[in-house]
C-alpha positions in Angstrom: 0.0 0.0 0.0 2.7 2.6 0.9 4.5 1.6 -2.1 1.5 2.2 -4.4 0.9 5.5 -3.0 4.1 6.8 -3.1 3.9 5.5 -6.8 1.3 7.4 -7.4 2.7 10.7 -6.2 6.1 10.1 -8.1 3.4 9.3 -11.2 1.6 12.7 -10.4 5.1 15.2 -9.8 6.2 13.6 -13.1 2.8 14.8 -14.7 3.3 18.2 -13.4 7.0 18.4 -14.3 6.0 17.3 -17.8 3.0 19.9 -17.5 5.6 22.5 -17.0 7.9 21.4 -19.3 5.3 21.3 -22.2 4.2 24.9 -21.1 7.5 26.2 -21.5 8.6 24.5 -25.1 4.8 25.9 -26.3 5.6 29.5 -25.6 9.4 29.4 -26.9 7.9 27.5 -30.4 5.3 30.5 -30.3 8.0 33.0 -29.2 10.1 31.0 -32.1 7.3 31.6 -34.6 6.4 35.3 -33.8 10.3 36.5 -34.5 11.2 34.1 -37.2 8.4 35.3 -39.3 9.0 38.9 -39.3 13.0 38.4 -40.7 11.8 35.3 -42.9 13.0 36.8 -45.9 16.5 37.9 -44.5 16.9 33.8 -42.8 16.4 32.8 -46.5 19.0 35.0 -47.8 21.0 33.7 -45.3 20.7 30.0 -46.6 21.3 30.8 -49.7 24.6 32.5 -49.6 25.6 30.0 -46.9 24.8 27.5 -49.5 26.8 29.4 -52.1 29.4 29.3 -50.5 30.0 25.5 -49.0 29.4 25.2 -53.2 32.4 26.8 -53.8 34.3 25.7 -50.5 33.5 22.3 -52.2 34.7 23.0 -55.8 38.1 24.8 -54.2 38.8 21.9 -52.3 38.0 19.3 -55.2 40.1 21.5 -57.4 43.4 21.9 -55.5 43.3 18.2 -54.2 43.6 16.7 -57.9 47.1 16.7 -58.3 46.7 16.2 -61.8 45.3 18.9 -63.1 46.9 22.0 -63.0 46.5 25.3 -60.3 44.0 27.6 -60.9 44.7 31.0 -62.4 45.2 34.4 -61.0 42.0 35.6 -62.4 39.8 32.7 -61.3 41.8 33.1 -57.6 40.7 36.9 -57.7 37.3 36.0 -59.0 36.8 33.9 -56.3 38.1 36.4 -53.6 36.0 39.1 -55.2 32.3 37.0 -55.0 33.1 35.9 -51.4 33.8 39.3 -49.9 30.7 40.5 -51.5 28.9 37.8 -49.8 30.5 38.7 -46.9 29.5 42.5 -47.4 25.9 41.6 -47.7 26.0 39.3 -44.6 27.4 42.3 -42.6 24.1 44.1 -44.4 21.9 41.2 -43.3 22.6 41.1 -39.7 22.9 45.2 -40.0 19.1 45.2 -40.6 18.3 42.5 -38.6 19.4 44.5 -35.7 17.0 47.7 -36.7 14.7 45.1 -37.2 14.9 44.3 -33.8 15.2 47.8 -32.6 12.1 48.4 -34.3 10.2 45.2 -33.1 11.6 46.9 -29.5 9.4 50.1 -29.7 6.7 48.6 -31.1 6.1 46.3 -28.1 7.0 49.6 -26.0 4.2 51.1 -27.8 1.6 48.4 -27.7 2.2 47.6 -23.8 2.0 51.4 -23.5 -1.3 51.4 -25.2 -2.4 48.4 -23.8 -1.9 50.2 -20.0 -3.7 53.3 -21.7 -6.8 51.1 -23.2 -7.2 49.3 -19.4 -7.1 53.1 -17.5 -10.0 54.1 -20.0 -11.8 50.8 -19.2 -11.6 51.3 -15.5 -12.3 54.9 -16.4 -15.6 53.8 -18.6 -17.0 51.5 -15.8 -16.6 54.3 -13.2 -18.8 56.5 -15.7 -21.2 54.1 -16.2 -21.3 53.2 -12.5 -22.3 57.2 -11.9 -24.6 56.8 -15.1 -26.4 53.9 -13.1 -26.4 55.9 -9.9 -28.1 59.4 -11.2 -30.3 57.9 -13.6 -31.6 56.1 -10.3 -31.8 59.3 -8.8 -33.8 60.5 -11.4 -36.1 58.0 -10.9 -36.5 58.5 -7.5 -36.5 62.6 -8.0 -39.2 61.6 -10.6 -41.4 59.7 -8.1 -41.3 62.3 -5.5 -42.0 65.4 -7.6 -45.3 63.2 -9.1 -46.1 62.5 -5.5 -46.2 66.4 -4.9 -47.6 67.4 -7.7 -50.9 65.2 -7.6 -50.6 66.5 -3.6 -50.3 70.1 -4.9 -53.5 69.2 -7.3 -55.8 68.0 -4.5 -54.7 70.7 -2.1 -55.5 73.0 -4.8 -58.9 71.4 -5.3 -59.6 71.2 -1.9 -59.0 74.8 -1.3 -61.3 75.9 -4.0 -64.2 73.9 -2.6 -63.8 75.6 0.6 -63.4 78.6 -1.2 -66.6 78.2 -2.5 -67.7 77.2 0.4 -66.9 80.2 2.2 -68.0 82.6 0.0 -71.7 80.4 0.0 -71.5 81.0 3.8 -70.7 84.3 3.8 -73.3 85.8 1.2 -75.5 83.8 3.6 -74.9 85.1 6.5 -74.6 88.8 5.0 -78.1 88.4 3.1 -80.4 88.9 5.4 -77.9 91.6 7.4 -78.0 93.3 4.4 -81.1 93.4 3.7 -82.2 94.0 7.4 -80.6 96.9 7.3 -81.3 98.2 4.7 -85.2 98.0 5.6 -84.1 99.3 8.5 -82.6 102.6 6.6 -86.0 103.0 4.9 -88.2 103.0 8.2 -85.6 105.5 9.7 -85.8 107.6 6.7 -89.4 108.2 6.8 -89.2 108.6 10.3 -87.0 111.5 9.7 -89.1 112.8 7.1 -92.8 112.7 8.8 -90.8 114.3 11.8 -89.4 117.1 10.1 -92.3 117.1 8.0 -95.2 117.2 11.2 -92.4 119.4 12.9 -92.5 122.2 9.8 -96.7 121.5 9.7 -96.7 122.6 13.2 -94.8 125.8 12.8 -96.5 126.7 9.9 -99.7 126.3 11.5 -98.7 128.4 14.3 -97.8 131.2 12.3 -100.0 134.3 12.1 -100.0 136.8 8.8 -101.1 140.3 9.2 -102.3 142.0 6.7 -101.9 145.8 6.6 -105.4 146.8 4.5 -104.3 150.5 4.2 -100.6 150.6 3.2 -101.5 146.9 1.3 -98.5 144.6 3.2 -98.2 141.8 4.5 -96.5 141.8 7.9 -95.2 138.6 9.4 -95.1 138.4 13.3 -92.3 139.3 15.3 -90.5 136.1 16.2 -88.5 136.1 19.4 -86.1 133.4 17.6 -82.7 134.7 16.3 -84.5 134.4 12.4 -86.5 137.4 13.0 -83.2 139.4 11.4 -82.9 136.9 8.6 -86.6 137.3 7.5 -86.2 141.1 7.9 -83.0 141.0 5.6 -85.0 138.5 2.9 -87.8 141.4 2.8 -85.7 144.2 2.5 -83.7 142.4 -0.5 -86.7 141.0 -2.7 -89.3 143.1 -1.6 -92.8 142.5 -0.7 -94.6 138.9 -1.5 -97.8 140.5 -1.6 -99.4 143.8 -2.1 -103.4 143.1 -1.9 -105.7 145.3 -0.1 -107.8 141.7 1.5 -107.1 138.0 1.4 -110.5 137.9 -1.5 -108.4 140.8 -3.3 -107.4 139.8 -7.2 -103.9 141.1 -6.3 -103.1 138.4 -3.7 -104.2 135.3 -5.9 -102.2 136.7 -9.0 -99.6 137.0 -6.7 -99.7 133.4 -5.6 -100.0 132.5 -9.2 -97.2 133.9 -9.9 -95.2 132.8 -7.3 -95.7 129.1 -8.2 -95.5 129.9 -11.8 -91.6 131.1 -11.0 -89.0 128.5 -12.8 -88.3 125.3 -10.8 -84.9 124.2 -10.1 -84.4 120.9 -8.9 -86.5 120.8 -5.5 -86.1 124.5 -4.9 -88.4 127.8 -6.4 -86.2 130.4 -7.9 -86.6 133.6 -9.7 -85.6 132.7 -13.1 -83.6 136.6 -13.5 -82.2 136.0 -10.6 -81.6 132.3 -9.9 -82.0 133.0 -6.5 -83.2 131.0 -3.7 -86.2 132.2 -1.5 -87.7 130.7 1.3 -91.6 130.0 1.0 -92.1 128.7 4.3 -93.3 125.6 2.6 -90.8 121.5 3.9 -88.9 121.0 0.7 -87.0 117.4 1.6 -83.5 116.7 0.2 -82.4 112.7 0.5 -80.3 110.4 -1.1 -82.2 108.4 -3.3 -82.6 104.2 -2.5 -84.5 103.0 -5.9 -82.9 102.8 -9.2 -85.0 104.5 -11.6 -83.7 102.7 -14.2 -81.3 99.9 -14.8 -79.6 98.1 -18.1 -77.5 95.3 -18.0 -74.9 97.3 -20.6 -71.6 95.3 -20.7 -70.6 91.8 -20.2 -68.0 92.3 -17.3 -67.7 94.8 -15.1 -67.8 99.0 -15.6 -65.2 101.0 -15.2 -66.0 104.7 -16.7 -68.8 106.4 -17.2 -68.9 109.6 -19.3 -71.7 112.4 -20.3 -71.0 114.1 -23.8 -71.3 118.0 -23.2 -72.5 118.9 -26.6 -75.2 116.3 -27.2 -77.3 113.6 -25.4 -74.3 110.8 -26.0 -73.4 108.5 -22.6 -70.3 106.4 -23.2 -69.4 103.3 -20.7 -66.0 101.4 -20.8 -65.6 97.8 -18.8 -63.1 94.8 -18.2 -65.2 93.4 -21.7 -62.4 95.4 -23.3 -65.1 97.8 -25.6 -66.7 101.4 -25.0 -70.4 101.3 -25.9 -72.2 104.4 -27.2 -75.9 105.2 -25.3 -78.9 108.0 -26.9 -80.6 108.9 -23.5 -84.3 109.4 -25.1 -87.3 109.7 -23.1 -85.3 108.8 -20.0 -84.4 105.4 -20.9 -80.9 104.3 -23.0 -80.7 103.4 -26.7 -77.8 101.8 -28.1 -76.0 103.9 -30.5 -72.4 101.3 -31.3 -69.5 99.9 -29.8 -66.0 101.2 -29.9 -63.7 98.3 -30.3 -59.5 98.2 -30.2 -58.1 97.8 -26.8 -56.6 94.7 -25.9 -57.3 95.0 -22.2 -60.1 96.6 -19.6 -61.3 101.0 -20.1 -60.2 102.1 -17.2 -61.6 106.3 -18.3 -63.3 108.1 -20.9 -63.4 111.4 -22.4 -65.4 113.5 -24.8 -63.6 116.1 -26.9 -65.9 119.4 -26.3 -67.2 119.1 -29.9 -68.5 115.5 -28.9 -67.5 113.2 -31.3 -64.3 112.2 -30.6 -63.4 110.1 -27.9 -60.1 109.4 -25.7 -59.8 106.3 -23.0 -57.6 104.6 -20.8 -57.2 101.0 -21.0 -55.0 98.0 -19.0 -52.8 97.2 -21.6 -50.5 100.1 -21.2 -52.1 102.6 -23.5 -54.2 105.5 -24.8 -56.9 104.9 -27.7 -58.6 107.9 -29.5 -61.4 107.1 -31.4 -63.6 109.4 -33.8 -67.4 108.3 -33.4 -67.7 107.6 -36.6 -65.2 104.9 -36.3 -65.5 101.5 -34.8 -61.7 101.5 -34.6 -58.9 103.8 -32.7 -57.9 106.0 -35.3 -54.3 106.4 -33.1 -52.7 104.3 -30.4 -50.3 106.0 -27.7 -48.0 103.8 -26.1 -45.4 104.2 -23.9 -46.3 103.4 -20.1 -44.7 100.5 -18.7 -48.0 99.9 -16.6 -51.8 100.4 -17.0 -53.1 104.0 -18.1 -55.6 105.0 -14.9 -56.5 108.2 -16.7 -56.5 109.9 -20.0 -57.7 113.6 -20.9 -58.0 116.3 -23.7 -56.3 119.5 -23.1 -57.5 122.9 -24.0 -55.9 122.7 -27.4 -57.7 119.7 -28.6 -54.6 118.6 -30.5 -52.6 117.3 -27.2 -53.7 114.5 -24.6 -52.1 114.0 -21.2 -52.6 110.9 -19.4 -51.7 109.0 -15.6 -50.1 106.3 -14.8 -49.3 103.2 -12.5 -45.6 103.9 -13.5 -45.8 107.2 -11.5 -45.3 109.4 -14.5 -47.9 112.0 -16.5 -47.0 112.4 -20.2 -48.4 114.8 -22.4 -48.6 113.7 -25.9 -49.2 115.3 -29.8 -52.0 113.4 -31.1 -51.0 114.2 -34.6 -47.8 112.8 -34.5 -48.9 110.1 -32.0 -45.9 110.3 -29.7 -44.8 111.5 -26.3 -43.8 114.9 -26.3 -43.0 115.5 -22.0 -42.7 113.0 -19.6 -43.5 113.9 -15.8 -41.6 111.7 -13.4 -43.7 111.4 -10.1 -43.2 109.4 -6.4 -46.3 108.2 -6.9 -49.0 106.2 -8.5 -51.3 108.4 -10.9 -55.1 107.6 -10.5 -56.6 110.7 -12.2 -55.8 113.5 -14.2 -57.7 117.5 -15.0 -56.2 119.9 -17.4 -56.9 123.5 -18.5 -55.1 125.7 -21.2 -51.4 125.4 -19.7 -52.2 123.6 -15.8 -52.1 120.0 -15.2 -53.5 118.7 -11.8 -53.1 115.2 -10.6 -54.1 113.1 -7.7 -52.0 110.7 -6.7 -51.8 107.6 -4.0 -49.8 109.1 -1.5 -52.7 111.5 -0.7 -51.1 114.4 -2.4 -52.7 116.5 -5.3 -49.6 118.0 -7.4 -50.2 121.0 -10.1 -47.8 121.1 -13.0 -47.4 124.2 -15.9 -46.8 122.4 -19.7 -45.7 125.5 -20.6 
């Protein structure tokens, strides 16, 4: 048993001595092959002049061991010398380029290993990139995920916050209904309160008032009131003179009088003299109030209103709104007509103006301009840009022939509406939100509570 076994580990180190062995002829055969074939040509070369020249080592000897024929010649002897130091030249040449050859063979092994170290860096170079390719385009993903996550949050949060919105506002108009209306029934019972008070109030003191009348000098003599009016009636009868001048209260005078007292021009709720335009007193309750009802009401524009404007020289109303037009209105028999609509502006009428001959037209709009229009038109016959923010106020001045409008850019320019452009620019602290002018004087209100007066001359 022991000598089988250590047979069998003599049998194996043999094996792996042979395996060696083998390993190493294989690679010098290949090594062999590798650097035979690259001088191939120059190895035959070699053979052939080495063949050459046993040849004629071979025909020397043959020819000077024969006794019997005679010594070569001087010329062959030279001949011969001659052929074998060429050969000999071109073995030195042989082996010459066999060594730049190797020289050669040298760098381009330098230069392959070196490439070879250069082409393993850029691998290990190109699996670091990709590894960092991997790595954010997993980020990416993840990046990805979240911002979808927020985003359909953000959606519902926005959903949810215009329901309650809604909501809200539902809740609020309900509880603000009623209130509103409460109070303003509430305003109407006060109201006439006030006026059946003041009204019973002036009843009384006009019933408790006594007139004297003076048959022989044929006036009328109030009684002397103790009040602190007594010198105000006394200074109304000494500026317009008697009220009447009738002999008895049946008299013709007094009733023309009275006829002619009422038959004095009305204006407003007040009796006036129509020579004078002057206010008397009649001792009769005359109730001023600010009115609660709408007389009339027209649903004229699609959004809201912005400007309204009266025409000074004819019966023309113009209205501008957020719809972005300027509609024309005949006021006829106290109710509106529709004369047109004034289209151009690209954004909400902010103000209007009538020229004083009434039929042309200047506005203010959100988009940054001015638009003129003639009535006539349906278009802006000239566009005046130039603010850097909406134009709160546009107006004619006294020439006719120049506009000046306000700003949100806190400036006031004044402009030639035949030339269409900007002729002064006003720099101001604050924003513009309306504009008056006269023949040379520009006034302008402004947000900082300040009214500011400016000369264009």
């Amino acid at each position: 048993m022991i000598m089988a076994a250590s047979q069998r580990a003599r049998n194996s180190e043999l094996k792996q001595s042979e395996t060696w062995k083998r390993h190493i002829i294989r690679q010098l055969k290949y090594r062999n092959r590798t650097q035979t074939s690259v001088f191939q040509d120059l190895i035959e070369s070699y053979h052939s002049l080495l063949e050459k020249s046993k040849q004629r080592a071979l025909i020397t000897k043959g020819i000077l061991g024969s006794g019997s024929r005679p010594s070569l010649s001087e010329d062959s002897l030279t001949s011969l010398k001659t052929t074998t130091g060429e050969l000999a030249y071109q073995v030195v040449e042989l082996q010459q380029r066999i060594q730049l050859k190797e020289v050669t063979l040298d760098e381009q092994h330098t230069k392959l290993y070196e490439v070879q170290n250069h082409l393993s860096v850029l691998a290990s170079e190109h699996s670091v990139l990709q590894e960092r390719v991997a790595e954010v385009q997993t980020r990416n993903r993840l990046l990805k995920q979240e911002y979808d996550s927020l985003l359909e949050q953000h959606q519902n949060m926005e959903r949810t916050y215009r329901q309650e919105k809604l909501r809200s506002s539902e809740i609020l108009d309900n509880m603000i209904g009623p209130k509103q209306q409460a109070a303003v029934r509430m305003n109407h019972r006060n109201e006439k309160r006030v006026r059946e008070a003041s009204l019973h109030k002036e009843l009384q003191m006009a019933a408790s008032k006594n007139v004297n009348i003076n048959e022989e000098s044929g006036k009328v003599s109030p009684p002397k009131p103790s009040s602190p009016k007594s010198d105000s009636s006394q200074r109304l009868e000494r500026s317009h003179g008697p009220l009447f001048r009738s002999a008895s209260a049946t008299s013709p005078r007094i009733i023309s009088s009275i006829r002619g007292l009422f038959e004095r021009k009305m204006r407003g709720k007040s009796v006036c003299r129509s020579e004078e335009d002057l206010y008397i007193p009649l001792g009769v309750c005359l109730v001023a109030r600010v009115p609660t009802k709408a007389i009339f009401t027209v649903d004229a524009h699609e959004l809201g209103i912005n400007a309204v404007r009266f025409s000074t020289s004819s019966n023309l109303l113009a209205t501008g709104g957020t719809d972005r037009v300027i509609k024309l209105w005949g006021i006829e028999a106290g109710t509106l007509q529709n004369r047109g609509t004034l289209d151009g502006s690209n954004e909400g009428i902010t103000s209007i103006e009538f020229d004083p001959t009434g039929t042309r037209i200047l506005a203010a709009s959100y988009d940054k301009s001015a638009l003129f229009w003639r009535l006539e038109d349906s278009v802006p016959k000239v566009t005046l840009t130039g603010h850097s923010r909406k134009v709160t106020a546009a107006r004619f001045k006294y020439s006719q022939r120049q506009v000046v409008t306000g700003s949100a850019d806190r400036t006031v320019k004044i402009w030639d509406l035949q030339r269409a452009a900007c002729i002064q620019t006003i720099e101001v602290l604050s924003f513009c939100s309306d504009v008056v002018c006269s023949e040379y004087l520009i006034i302008s209100s402004h947000y900082d509570r300040k009214i500011r007066f400016w000369d264009s001359r």
